[in-house]
C-alpha positions in Angstrom: -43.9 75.0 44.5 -42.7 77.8 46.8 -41.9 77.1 50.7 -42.5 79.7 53.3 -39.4 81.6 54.4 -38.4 81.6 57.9 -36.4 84.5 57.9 -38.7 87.0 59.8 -39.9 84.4 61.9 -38.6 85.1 65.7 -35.7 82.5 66.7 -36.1 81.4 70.6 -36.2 83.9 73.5 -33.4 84.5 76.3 -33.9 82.3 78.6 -36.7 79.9 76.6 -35.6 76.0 75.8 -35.1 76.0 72.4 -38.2 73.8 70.8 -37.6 70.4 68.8 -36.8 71.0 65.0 -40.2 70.2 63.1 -39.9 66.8 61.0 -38.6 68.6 58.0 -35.9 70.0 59.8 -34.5 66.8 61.1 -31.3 65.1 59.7 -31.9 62.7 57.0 -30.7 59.4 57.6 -28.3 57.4 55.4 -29.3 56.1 51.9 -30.5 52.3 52.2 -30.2 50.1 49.1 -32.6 48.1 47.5 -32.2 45.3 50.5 -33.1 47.6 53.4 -29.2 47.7 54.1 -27.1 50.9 55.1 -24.0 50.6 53.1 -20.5 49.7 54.6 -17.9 52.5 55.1 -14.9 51.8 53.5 -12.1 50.2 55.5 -8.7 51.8 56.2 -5.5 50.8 53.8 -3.9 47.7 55.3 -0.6 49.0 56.3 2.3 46.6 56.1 5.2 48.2 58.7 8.4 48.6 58.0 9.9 45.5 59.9 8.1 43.2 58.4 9.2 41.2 55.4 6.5 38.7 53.3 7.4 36.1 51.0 4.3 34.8 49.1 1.4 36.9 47.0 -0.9 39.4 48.3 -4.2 39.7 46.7 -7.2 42.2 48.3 -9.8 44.1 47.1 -9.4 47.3 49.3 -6.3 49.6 50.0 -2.9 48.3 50.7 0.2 50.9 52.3 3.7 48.5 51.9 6.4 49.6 54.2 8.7 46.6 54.7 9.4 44.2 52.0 7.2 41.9 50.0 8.8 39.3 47.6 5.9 37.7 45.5 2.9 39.7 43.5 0.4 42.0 45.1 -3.1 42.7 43.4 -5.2 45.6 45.4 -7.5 48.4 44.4 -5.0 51.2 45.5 -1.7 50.4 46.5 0.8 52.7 48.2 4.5 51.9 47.9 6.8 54.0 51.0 9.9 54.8 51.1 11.7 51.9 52.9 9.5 49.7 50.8 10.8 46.9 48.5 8.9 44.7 46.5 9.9 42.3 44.1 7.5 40.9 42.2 4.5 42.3 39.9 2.0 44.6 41.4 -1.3 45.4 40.1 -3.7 47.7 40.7 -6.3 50.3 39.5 -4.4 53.3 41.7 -0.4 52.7 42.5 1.4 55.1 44.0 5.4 54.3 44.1 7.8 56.1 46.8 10.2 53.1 47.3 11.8 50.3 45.3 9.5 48.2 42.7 11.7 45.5 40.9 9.2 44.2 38.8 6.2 44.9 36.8 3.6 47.2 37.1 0.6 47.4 35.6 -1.9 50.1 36.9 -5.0 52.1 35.7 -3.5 54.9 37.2 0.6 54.7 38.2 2.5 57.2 39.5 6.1 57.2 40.5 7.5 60.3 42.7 10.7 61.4 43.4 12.0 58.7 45.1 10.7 56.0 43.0 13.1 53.3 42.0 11.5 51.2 39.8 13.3 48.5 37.4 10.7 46.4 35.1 8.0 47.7 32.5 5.4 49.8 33.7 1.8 48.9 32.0 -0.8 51.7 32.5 -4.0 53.7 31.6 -2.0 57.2 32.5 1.0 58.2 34.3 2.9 60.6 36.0 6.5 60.2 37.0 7.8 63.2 39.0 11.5 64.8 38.9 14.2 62.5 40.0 12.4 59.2 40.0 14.7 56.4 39.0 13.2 54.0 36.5 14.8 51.3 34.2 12.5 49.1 31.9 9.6 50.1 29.5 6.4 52.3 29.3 3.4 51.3 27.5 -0.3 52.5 27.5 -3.4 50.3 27.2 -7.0 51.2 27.8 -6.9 48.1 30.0 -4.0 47.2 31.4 -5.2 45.1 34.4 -6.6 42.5 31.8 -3.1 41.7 30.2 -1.6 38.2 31.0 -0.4 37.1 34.5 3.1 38.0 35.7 5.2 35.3 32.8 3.6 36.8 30.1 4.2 40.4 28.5 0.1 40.7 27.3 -1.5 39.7 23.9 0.9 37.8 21.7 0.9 38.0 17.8 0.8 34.9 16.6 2.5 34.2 12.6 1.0 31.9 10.8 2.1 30.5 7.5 0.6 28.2 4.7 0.8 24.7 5.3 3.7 23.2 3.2 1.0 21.2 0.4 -1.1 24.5 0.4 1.7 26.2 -1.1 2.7 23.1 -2.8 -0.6 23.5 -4.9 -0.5 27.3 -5.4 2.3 27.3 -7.7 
């Protein structure tokens, strides 16, 4: 239950090689799961530059940093919006973080639109947090899950009116 303390114990003589560390000492090594495998550090965001314009849909499962100008969807697990950036298109992602130009919607576990945002379409999202002097046209709305709403035509769940069938009614009277 209780370890001996070290602290009187005499640390290593002038002039002596200090001795190896004793096995308890030592530096652990890193967890390993279940398979015997270390686990993978995560990669760095994927940084789109400035120059460089895509047209089609980006979809990733790690970090994505947009610079230049992306016309088409982008789904990631964080995605950071610059300055200079433009996107057109919907974007969707657990983190977003917008500093540029979004014309389209957003949809976001966690969204968050500084200063100089400029975002124009409906923002979809868990929370938010939109900072003094962001620019934003369209609508806000909060779900507990707003990355399973529809795909970029539809605006999520539908209601759907249904009324009697004309001899149902016909027979009630």
């Amino acid at each position: 239950m209780f370890s001996r303390s070290r602290i009187n114990e005499p640390g290593p003589k002038a002039g002596e090689p200090e001795k190896a560390k004793p096995a308890e000492m030592a530096v652990p090594k890193p967890a390993e799961n279940a398979l015997g495998l270390t686990p993978k550090p995560k990669p760095p965001a994927s940084i789109l530059s400035a120059d460089l314009t895509i047209t089609g849909n980006l979809k990733t499962t790690g970090d994505i940093q947009v610079e230049g100008t992306v016309e088409g969807d982008i789904r990631a697990h964080l995605l950071t919006v610059g300055e200079s950036a433009v996107i057109k298109g919907e974007i969707v992602a657990d983190d977003i973080v917008v500093n540029g130009r979004v014309i389209g919607r957003v949809r976001g576990l966690k969204v968050r639109l500084t200063s100089t945002a400029r975002v124009e379409g409906d923002i979809i999202h868990k929370t938010i947090a939109i900072e003094s002097g962001a620019h934003f046209e369209g609508s806000v709305q909060r779900q507990e899950d707003p990355l399973a709403s529809g795909s970029a035509s539809g605006s999520g769940p539908k209601a759907v009116a249904t009324a009697p069938a004309p001899a149902a009614a016909a027979n009630a009277k």
